[in-house]
C-alpha positions as CSV (number, residue, x, y, z in Angstrom):
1,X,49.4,2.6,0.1
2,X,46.5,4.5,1.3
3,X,45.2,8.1,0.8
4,X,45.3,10.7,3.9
5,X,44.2,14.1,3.4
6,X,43.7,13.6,-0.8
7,X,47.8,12.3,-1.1
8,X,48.8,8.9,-1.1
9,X,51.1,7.5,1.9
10,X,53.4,4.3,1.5
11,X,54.5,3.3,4.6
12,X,57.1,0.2,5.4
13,X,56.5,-1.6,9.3
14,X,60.0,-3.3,10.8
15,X,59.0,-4.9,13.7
16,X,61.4,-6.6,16.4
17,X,60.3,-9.1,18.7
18,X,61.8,-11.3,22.2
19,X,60.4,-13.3,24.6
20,X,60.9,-12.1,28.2
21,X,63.2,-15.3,29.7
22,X,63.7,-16.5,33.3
23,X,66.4,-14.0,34.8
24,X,65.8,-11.5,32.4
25,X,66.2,-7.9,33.2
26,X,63.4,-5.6,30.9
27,X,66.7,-4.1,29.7
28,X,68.5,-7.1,28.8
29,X,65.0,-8.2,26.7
30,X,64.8,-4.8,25.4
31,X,68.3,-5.2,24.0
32,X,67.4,-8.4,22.4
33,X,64.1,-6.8,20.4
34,X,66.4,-3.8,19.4
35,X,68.8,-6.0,17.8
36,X,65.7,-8.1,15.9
37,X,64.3,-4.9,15.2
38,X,67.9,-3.9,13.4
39,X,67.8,-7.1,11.9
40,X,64.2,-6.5,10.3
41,X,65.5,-3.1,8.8
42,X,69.0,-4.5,7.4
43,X,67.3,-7.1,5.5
44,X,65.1,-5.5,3.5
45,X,62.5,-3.7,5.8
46,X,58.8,-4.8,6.0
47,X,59.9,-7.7,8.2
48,X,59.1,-9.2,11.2
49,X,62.6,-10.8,13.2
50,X,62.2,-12.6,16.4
51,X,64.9,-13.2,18.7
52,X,65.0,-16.2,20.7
């Protein structure tokens, strides 16, 4: 927690993560990080999921 403007803020970080393959489209990537990033969330939050 940390104090902005005299109240104190909690904040939770999901992050999801891919690596950009041979033949890849930037949507096709994106899609993978967007399903890690779901994945992060729907196990608990405060995670980091990678998608290989």
């Amino acid at each position: 927690p940390f104090k902005f403007k005299d109240k104190q803020v909690e904040i939770t970080i999901s992050i999801g993560a891919t690596q950009f393959k041979k033949g890849d489209t930037p949507l096709s990537a994106f899609d993978r990080a967007d399903d890690a990033l779901y994945q992060a969330k729907n196990t608990g939050r405060d995670r980091i999921c990678i998608n290989k």
